[in-house]
C-alpha positions as CSV (number, residue, x, y, z in Angstrom):
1,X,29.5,7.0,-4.6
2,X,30.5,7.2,-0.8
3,X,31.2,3.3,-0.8
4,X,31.6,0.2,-2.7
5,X,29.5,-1.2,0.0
6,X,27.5,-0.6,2.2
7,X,25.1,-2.5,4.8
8,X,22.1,-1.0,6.5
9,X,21.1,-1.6,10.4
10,X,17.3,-0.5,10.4
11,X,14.3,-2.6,9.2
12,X,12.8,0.7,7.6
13,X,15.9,0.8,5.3
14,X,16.2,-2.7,5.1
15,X,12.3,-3.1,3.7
16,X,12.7,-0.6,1.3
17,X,16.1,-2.1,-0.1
18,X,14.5,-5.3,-0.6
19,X,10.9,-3.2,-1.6
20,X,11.9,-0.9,-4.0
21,X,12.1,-2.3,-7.6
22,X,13.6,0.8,-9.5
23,X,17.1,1.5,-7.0
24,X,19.1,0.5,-10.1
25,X,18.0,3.6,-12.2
26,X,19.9,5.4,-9.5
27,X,23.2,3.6,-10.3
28,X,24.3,6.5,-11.5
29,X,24.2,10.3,-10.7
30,X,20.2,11.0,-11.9
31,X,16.9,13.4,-11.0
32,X,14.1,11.7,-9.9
33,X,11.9,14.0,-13.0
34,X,14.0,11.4,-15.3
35,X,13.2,8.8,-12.9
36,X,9.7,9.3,-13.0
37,X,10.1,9.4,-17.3
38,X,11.4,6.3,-17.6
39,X,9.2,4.8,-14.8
40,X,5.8,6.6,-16.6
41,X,4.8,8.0,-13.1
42,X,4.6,11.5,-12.1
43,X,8.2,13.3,-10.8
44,X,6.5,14.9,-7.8
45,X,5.9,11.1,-6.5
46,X,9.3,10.2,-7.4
47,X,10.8,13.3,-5.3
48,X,8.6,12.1,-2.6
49,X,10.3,8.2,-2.8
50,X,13.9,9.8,-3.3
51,X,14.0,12.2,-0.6
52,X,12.6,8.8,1.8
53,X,15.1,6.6,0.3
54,X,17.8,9.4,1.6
55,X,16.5,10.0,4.9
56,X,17.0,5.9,5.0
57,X,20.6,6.0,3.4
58,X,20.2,4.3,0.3
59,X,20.5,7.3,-1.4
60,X,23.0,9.9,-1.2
61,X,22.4,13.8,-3.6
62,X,25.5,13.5,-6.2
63,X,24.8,17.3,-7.3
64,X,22.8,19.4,-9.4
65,X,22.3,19.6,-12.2
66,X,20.2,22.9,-14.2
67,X,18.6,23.6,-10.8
68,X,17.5,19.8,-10.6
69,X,18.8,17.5,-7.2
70,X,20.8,14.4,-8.6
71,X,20.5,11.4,-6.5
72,X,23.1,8.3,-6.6
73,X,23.1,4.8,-4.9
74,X,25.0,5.0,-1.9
75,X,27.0,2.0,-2.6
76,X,26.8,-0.3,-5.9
77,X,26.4,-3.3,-3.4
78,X,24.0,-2.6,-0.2
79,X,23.1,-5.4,2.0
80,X,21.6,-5.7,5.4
81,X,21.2,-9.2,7.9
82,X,18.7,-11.7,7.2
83,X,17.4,-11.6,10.5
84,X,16.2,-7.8,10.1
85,X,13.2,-9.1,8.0
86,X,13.1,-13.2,8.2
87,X,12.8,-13.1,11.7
88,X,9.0,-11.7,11.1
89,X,9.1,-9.4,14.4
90,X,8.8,-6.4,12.4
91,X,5.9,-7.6,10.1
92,X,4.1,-9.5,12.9
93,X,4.1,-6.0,14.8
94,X,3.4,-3.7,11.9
95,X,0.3,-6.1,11.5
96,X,-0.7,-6.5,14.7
97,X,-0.7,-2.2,14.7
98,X,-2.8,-2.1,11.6
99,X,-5.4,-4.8,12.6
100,X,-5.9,-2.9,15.8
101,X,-6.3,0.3,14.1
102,X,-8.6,-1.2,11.7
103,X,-10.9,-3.0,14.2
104,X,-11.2,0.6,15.8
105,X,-12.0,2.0,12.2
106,X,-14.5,-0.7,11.5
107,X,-16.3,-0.5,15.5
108,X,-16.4,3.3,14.5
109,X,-18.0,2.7,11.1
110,X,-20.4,0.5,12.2
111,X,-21.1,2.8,15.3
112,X,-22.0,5.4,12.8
113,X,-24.4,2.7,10.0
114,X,-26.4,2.0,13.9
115,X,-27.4,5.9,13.7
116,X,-29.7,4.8,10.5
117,X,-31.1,2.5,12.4
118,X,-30.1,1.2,15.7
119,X,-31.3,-2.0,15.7
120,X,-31.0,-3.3,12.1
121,X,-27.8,-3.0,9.6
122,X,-29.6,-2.4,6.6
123,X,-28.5,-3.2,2.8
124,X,-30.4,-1.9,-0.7
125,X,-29.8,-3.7,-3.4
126,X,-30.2,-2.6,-6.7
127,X,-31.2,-4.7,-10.3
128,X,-27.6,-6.6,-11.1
129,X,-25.4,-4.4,-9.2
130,X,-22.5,-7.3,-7.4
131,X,-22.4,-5.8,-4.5
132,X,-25.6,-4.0,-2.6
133,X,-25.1,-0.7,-1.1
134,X,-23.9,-0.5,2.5
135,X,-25.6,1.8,5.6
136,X,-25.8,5.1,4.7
137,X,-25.1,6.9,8.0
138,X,-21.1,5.9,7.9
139,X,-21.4,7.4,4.4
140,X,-22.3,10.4,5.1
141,X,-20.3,11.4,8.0
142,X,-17.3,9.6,7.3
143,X,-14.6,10.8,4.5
144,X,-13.3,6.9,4.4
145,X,-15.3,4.1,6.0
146,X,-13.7,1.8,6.9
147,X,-13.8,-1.7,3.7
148,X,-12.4,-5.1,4.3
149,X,-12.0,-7.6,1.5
150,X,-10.8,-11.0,1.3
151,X,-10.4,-12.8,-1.7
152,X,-9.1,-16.5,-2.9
153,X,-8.1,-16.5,-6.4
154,X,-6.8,-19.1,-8.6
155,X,-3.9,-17.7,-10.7
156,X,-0.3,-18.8,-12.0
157,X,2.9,-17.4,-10.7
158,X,3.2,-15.2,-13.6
159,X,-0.4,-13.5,-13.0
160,X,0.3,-13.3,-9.2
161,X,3.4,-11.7,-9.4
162,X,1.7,-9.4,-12.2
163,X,-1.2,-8.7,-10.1
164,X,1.2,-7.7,-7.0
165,X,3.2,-5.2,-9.2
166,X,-0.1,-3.6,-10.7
167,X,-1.8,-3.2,-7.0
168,X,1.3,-1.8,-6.0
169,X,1.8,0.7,-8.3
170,X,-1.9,2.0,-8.0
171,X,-1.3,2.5,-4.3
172,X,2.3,4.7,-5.6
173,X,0.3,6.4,-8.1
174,X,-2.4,7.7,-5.0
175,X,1.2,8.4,-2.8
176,X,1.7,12.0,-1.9
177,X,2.2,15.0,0.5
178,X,0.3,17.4,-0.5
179,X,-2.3,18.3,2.3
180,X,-4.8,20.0,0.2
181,X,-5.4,16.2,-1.3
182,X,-7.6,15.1,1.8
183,X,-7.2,13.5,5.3
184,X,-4.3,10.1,5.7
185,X,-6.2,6.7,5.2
186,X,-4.6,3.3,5.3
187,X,-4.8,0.4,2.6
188,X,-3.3,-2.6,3.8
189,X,-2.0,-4.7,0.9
190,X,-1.5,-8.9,2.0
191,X,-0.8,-11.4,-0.7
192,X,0.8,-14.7,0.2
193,X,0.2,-18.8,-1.2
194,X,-2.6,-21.0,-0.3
195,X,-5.9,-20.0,1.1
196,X,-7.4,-18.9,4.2
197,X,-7.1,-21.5,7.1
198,X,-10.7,-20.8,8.0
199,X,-12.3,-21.6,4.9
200,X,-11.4,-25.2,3.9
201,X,-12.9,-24.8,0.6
202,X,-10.6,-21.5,-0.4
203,X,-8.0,-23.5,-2.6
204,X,-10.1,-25.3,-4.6
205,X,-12.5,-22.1,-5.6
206,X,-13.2,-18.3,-5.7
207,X,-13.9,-17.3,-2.6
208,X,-14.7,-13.4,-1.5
209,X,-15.7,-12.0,1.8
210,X,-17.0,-8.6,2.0
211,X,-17.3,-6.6,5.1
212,X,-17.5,-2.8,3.9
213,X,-19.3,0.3,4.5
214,X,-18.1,1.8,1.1
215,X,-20.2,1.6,-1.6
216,X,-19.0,-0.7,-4.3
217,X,-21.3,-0.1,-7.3
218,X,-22.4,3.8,-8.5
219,X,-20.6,7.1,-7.7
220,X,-18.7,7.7,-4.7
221,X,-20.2,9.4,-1.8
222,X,-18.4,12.4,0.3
């Protein structure tokens, strides 16, 4: 290793040192294919996260090893200052970026659903399907309409912190640069205590709001 410590200046390097559960398997000099072993996810996506976490410096290439990169911590001990993160400028911006984006997503979407019908949103339900079938018009001339769900839940902190981990490593699992896999989309990913401020009610039950132009029930469309 480079250092015995190191700290970090950027909030990009500081989020992912705080974000990234599996740093320690890099304690010592390791490819991310063995990475990806122990982790159960595929080595490509691995590469993809350790070649990040070096642009960022939390990484550092120790070698190779049979044609294979080796990547090491860059210190034992990283830190960066508190007020990188807890200040909430960073986040409050980041969010403020991606609910404007997703306000321009959803007008667009919706722009698209009024070419089925102009005056009237229309829904189809069908027999016990939970959730009926949005416009079609978005559907058909949009690779990913644009799907906003908000949802209450009741759940201890073992199942919430479960929950988190599982959502999260569905959204790695999708991660990739390959661009024969599509066009980019964003998922937004919130979780935090309480309920919603709005809805008074939220704590004490299940409560779910819906506002999507994907279809939710059947086969995808595309």
């Amino acid at each position: 290793m480079a250092h015995d410590e190191l700290t970090v200046t950027s909030v990009q390097a500081a989020r992912a040192l705080r974000d990234t559960p599996y740093l320690n398997l890099f304690l010592d000099p390791v490819s991310p294919s063995d990475v990806g072993r122990t982790l159960g996810v595929p080595a490509n996506l691995v590469h993809h996260h350790a070649r990040r976490l070096q642009s960022l410096g939390l990484l550092v290439e120790a070698g190779r090893q049979g044609g294979r990169v080796l990547y090491q911590l860059a210190a034992p001990t990283i830190r960066y200052d508190r007020r990188l993160l807890d200040s909430g400028e960073a986040e409050g911006q980041t969010l403020h970026q991606v609910s404007q984006a997703f306000l321009r997503a959803f007008d667009r979407s919706d722009h698209l659903a009024r070419g089925q019908d102009p005056e009237y949103a229309v829904f189809t339900f069908h027999g016990h399907a939970p959730h009926p079938t949005p416009p079609q018009g978005s559907q058909a001339q949009e690779a990913h309409p644009a799907h906003l769900q908000v949802r209450t839940l009741r759940l201890s902190a073992q199942q919430y912190q479960e929950l988190v981990r599982t959502l999260s490593q569905l959204l790695a699992e999708q991660a990739g640069d390959d661009p024969d896999r599509g066009t980019p989309c964003t998922f937004t990913f919130l979780a935090f205590d309480g309920g919603v401020p709005e809805a008074p009610d939220a704590v004490e039950s299940d409560v779910q709001l819906i506002s999507s132009f994907v279809p939710l029930h059947g086969e995808a469309r595309g």
